[in-house]
C-alpha positions in Angstrom: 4.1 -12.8 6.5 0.7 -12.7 6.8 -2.4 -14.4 5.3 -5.7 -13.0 4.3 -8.4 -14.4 6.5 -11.4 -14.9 4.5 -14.1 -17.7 3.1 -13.5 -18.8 -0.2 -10.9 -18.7 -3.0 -11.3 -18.0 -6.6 -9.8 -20.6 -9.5 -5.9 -19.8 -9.6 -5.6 -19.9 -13.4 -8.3 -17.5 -14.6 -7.3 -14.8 -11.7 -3.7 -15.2 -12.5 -4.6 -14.4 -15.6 -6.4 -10.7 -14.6 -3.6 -10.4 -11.9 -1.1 -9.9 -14.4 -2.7 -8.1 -17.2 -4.1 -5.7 -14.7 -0.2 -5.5 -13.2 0.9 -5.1 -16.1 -1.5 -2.1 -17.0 0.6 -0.4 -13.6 3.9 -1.4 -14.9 3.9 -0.2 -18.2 1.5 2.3 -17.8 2.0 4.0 -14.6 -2.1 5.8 -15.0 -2.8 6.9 -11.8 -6.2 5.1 -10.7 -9.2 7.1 -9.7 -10.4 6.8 -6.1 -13.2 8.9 -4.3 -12.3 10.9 -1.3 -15.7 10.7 1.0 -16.6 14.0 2.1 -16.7 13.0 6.0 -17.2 15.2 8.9 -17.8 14.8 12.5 -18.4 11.8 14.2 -16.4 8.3 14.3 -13.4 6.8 12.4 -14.1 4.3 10.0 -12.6 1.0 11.0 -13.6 -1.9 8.4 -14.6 -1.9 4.9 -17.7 -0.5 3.3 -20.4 -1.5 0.5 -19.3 -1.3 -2.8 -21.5 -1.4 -5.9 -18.3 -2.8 -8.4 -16.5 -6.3 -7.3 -15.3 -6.7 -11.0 -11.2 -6.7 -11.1 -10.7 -4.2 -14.0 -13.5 -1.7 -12.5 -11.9 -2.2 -9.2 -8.8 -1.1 -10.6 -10.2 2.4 -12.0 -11.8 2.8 -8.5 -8.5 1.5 -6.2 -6.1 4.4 -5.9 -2.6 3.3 -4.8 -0.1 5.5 -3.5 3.2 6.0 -5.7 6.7 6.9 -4.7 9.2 7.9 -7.5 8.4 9.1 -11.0 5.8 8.0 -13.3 7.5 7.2 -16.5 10.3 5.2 -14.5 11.1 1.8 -16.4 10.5 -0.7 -13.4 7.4 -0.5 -10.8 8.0 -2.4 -7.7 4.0 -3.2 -6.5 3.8 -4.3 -2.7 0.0 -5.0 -1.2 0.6 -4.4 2.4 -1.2 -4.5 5.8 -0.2 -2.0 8.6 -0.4 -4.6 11.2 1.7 -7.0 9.3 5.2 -7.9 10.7 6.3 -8.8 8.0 5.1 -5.8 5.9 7.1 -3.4 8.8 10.1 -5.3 8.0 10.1 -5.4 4.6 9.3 -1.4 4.2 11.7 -0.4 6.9 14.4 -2.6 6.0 13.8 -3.6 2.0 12.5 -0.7 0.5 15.7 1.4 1.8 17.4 -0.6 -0.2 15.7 1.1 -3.6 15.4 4.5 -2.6 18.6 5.8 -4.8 16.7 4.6 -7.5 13.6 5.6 -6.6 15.3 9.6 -6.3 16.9 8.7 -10.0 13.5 8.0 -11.0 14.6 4.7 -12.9 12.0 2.9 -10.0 8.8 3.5 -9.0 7.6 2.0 -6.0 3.2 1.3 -5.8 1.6 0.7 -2.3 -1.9 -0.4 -2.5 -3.6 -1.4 1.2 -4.6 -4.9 1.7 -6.0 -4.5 5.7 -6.5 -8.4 6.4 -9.0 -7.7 9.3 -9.8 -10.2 11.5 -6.7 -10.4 14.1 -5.8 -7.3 12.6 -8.5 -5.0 14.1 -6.7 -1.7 13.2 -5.8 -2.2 10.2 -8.1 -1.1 7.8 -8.0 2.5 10.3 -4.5 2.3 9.6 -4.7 2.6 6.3 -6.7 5.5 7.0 -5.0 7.1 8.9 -1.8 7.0 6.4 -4.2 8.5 3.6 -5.6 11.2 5.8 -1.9 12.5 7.0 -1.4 12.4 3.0 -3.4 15.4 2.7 -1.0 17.7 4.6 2.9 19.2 3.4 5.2 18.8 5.7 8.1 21.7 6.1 10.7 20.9 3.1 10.4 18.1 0.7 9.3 15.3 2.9 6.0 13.2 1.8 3.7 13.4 4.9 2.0 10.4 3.6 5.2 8.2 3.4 6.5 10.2 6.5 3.3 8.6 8.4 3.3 5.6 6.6 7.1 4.7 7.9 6.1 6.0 11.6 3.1 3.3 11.8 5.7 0.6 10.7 8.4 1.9 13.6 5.6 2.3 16.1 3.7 -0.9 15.2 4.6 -3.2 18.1 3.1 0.0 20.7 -0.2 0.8 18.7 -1.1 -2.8 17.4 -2.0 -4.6 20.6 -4.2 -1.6 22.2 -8.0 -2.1 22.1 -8.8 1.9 21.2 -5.8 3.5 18.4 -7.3 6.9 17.2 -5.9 8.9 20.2 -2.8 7.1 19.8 -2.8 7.9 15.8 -3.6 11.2 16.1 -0.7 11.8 18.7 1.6 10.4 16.0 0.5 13.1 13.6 1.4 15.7 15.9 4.6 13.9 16.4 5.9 13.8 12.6 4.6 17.6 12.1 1.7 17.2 11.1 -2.2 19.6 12.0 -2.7 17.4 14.6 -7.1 18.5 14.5 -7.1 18.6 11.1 -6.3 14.7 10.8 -7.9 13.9 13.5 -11.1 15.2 11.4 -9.8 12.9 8.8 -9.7 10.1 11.2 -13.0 10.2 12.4 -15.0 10.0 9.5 -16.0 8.0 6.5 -12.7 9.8 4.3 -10.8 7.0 2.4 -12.8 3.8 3.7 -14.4 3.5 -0.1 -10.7 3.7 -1.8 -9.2 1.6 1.2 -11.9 -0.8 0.5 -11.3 -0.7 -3.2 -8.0 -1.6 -2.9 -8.5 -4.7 -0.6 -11.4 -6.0 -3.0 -9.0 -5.6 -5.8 -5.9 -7.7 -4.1 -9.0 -10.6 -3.5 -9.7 -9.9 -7.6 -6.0 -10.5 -8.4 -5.3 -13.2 -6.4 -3.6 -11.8 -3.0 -3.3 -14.0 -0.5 -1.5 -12.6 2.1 1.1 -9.6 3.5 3.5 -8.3 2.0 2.9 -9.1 -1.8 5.5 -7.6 -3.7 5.8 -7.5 -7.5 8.5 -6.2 -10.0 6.7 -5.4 -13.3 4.8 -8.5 -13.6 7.2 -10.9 -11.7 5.7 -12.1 -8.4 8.7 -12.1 -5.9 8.9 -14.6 -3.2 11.1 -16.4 -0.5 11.2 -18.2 2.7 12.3 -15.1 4.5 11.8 -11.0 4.2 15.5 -11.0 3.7 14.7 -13.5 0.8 12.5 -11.6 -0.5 14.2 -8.5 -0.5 17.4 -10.1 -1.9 14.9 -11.3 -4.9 13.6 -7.9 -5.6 17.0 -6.1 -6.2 18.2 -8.9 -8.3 14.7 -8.9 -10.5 15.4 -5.0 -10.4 18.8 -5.1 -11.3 17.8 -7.4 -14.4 15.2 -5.2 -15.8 17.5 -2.3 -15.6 20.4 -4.1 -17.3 17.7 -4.9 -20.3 16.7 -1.6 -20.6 20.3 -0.7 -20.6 20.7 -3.2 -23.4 17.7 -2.1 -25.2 18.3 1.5 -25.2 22.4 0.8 -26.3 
C-alpha cells in the first residue's frame, strides 16, 4: 500500500469530520459530481497537477468527478481512492473488486473510483489517470466500459509501463490493444483534458484525510487490514452486513 508523499498534515478530528459527511453525501446520495473536461488540442500530455482556484473540501467535491461502476440508487457504495502506480491498488482492483461484481451487475453495489496520483516516485501517475479518463470517452464493440476496460489493462500492465522514463507511446499502444481509436486518445493524451478533474480529485482525498493507496470505504466505514487480502476480506463482510440490514429493514 502506498503513502501520499507530501508536506504537512491537517488536524485528524476536524477532517474526519468532513471526510465522512462528504462520504456520506456519495453513499446515500449517489449525485454525480461536476468536473470540467479541458478543451485540449495539440501539443504535450499533462503529467502533474494544475492550479486550482477552490482547495475547500465541499467545493472540491462539486468540482472532483469520480468514476462509478453499477447503478446509482444501489443501497451500498464501495469508495476506493486509488493510484495507477500503486501495487497495492493493482491488487486490490484485479483481485478484490472481482469479488463484488455480481452485485455490482444486480445493482445492490455501486463501486466509486476517485484518482489519488501520489506523485513523487510515482512519475506516471497523475498521466495515468489521464489516460484512463481519455479512453473513457470511446464505446467499445458490445457492452464493455472502455474506461474500466483501460482502467483494468493499466493494473495488468503495470509492472511493464511503471519503470520506463517516457509512457505516452506505451499508453497509447494499449488503447489500440483493448479496441480502442488509437489517434483519437492519443489526442486526449497529449493535452491539458482531465488534468483539472484529476487534480480535483487528488486535492479532495488531501481535504478528507487520504493518506495513502488504496483507500477503500463501504458507505461511511473506512475498511482496513494488514494485508490486500485483509482488506478485501473486510469489505465483503461490511458489504454483506449492510445488505442483510437492508434486508431487515425492507422485511
Amino acid at each position: 500500500m502506498a503513502q501520499s508523499q507530501r508536506k504537512g498534515t491537517p488536524a485528524s478530528g476536524g477532517v474526519n469530520k468532513v471526510f465522512y459527511v462528504v462520504l456520506a453525501v456519495i453513499a446515500l446520495a449517489g449525485v454525480a459530481a461536476i468536473g470540467y473536461a479541458l478543451a485540449g488540442g495539440g501539443g504535450s500530455a499533462a503529467t502533474e497537477p494544475i492550479d486550482l482556484e477552490t482547495a475547500d473540501a465541499r467545493a472540491l467535491y462539486d468540482q472532483a468527478t469520480p468514476i462509478r461502476l453499477g447503478a446509482n440508487d444501489a443501497p451500498v457504495k464501495i469508495v476506493e481512492f486509488g493510484d495507477f502506480q500503486c501495487p497495492g491498488c493493482g491488487a486490490f482492483s484485479l483481485q478484490q473488486r472481482p469479488r463484488v461484481a455480481s452485485l455490482v451487475d444486480s445493482g445492490l453495489v455501486q463501486f466509486i473510483y476517485y484518482d489519488y496520483p501520489l506523485g513523487g516516485s510515482h512519475v506516471h501517475s497523475f498521466l495515468a489517470a489521464r489516460a484512463a479518463r481519455c479512453a473513457g470517452e470511446q464505446t467499445l464493440a458490445g457492452e464493455e466500459d472502455a474506461y474500466w476496460v483501460y482502467h483494468d489493462k493499466l493494473y495488468h500492465e503495470q509492472a511493464t509501463w511503471s519503470p520506463e522514463r517516457q509512457v505516452v507511446d506505451r499508453f497509447v499502444d494499449y488503447a489500440g490493444e483493448v479496441g480502442l481509436d488509437a489517434r483519437e486518445f492519443e489526442r486526449c493524451l497529449n493535452s491539458d483534458r482531465y488534468a483539472d478533474v484529476v487534480t480535483a480529485n487528488r486535492l479532495l482525498g488531501d481535504q478528507l484525510g487520504v493518506r495513502g493507496t488504496p483507500t477503500i470505504l463501504v458507505n461511511n466505514r473506512r475498511i482496513g487490514g494488514r494485508t490486500i487480502g485483509d482488506m478485501g476480506d473486510q469489505m465483503i463482510e461490511v458489504v454483506r452486513e449492510l445488505l442483510a440490514d437492508e434486508d431487515t429493514g425492507s422485511s
